[in-house]
C-alpha positions in Angstrom: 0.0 0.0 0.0 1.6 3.3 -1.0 1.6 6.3 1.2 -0.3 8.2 -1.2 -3.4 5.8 -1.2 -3.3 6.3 2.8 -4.1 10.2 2.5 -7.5 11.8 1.5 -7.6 13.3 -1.9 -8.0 16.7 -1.6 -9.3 19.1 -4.7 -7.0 22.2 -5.3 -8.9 24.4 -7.2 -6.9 26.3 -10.1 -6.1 30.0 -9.0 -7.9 32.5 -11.0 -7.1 35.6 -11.4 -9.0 38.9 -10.2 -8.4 42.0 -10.9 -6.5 43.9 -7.9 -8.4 47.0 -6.3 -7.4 50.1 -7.3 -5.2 51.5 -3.7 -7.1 54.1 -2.3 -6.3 57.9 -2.5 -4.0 59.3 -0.6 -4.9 61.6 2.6 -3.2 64.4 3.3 -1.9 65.2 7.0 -5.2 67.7 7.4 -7.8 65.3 6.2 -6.3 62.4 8.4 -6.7 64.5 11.6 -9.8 66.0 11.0 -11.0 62.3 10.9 -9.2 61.7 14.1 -10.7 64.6 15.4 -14.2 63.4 14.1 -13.7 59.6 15.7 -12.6 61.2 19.1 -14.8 63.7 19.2 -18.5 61.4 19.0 -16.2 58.7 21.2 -15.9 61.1 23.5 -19.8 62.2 23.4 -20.4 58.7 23.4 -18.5 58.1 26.9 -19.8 61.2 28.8 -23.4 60.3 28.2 -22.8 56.4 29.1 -21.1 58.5 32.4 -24.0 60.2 33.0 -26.4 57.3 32.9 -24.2 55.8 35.0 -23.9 57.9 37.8 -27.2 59.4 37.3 -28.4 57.5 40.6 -25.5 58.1 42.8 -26.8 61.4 45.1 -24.7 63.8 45.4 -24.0 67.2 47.9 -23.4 70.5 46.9 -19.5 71.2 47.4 -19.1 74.2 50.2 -16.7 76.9 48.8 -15.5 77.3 52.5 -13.9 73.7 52.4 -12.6 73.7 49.2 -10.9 78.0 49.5 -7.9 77.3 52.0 -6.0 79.7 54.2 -3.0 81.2 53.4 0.3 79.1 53.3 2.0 81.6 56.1 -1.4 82.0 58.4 1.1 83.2 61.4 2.7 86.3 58.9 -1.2 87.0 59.4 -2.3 89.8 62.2 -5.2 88.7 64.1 -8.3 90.2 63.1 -10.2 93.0 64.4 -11.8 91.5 67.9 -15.4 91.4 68.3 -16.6 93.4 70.7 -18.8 90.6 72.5 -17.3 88.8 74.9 -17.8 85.0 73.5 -17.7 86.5 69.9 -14.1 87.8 70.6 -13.2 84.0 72.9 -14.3 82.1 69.5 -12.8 84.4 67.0 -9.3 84.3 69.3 -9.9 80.3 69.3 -10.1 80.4 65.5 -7.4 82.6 64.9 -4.9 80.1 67.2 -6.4 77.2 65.5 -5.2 79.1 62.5 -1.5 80.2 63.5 -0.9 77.4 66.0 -2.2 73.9 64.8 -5.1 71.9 64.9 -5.9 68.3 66.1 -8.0 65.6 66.7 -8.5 62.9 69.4 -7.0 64.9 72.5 -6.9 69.1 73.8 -3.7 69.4 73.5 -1.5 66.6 71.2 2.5 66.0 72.3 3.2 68.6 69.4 1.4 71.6 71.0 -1.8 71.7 68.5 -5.2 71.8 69.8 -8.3 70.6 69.0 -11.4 73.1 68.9 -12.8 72.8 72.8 -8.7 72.9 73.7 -8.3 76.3 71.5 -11.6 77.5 73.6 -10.1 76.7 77.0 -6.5 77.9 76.3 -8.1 81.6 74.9 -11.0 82.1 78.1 -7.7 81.3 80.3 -9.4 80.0 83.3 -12.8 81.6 83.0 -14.7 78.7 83.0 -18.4 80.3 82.4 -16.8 82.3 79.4 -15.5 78.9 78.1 -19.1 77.2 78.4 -20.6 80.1 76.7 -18.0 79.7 73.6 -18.8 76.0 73.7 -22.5 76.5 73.5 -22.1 78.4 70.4 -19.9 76.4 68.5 -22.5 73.4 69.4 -25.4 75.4 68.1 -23.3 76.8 65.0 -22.2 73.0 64.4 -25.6 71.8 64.9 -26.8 74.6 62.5 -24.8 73.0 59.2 -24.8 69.2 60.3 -28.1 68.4 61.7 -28.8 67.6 65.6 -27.3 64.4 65.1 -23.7 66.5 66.5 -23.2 64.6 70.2 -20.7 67.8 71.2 -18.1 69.9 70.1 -15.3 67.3 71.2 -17.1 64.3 68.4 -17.6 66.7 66.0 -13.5 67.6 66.3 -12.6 64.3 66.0 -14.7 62.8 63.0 -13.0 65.2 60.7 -9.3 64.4 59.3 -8.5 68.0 58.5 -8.7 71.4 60.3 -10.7 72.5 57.4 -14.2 72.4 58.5 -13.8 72.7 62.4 -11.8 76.2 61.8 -14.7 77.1 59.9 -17.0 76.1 62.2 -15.5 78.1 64.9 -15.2 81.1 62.5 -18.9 81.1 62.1 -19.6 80.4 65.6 -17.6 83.6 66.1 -20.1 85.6 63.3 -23.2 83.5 65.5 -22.1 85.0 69.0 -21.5 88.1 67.7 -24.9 87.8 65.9 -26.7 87.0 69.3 -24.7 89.8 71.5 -22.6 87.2 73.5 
């Protein structure tokens, strides 16, 4: 039995010829990158609306200027600002402007480096007055409570669930503005 007869016979057909396609036109430079510019351009339409669909039911808050505007890189260059001429008003606005200058932080009054959270900022500035300092506290709770609901325990939680100094030096600015507001 010959190796041939062991193999399937397979049908070549004869190659015809066709007639080649003429090569296309040459683009210039321009003409390729306004089609560039055309393809990016509805892939780019294309992607923003699937983006919106798909965050369309994610809810959202309105960003706060305050917390996104920072201080100044050289706060203590700063002069402290005209006082208040309330008692409390002037306690919160000289707890601010120590929370600015000095440094802020959470989880204790004072830390190991000297920086204080907001209640320790209120103590150090009514130096010793403790009625002055309760006042200031009061405040601050009721400014704090203001912008985040009654769901606020006390000044000292409120310090400590933030990981910046942004918001709680805000919050004592505008408890500053509130005392002043109410006379205090």
């Amino acid at each position: 039995m010959s190796h041939a007869s062991l193999s399937p016979a397979i049908d070549h057909p004869a190659p015809t010829t066709t007639q080649a396609a003429a090569p296309p036109a040459e683009l210039s430079l321009e003409e390729r990158l306004a089609l560039v510019n055309a393809a990016m351009t509805a892939r780019l339409d294309e992607a923003a609306v699937a983006y919106e669909v798909n965050t369309a039911h994610i809810p959202t808050k309105p960003v706060d200027l305050a917390d996104v505007v920072t201080v100044p890189l050289t706060p203590t260059l700063q002069p402290p600002p005209a006082s208040y001429p309330t008692p409390v008003a002037a306690l919160l606005q000289r707890a601010h402007h120590r929370l600015l200058t000095g440094s802020w932080c959470s989880g204790a009054l004072v830390d190991e480096d000297g920086a204080r959270c907001m209640l320790g900022a209120i103590r150090a500035e009514a130096r010793g007055d403790k009625g002055l300092e309760a006042s200031a506290a009061s405040v601050l709770l009721d400014a704090i409570r203001r912008e985040f609901g009654d769901d606020v325990d006390s000044v000292p939680s409120f310090n400590d669930a933030h990981g910046s100094a942004r918001v709680p030096l805000r919050m004592v600015d505008q408890a500053a503005s509130l005392a002043d507001a109410r006379g205090l």
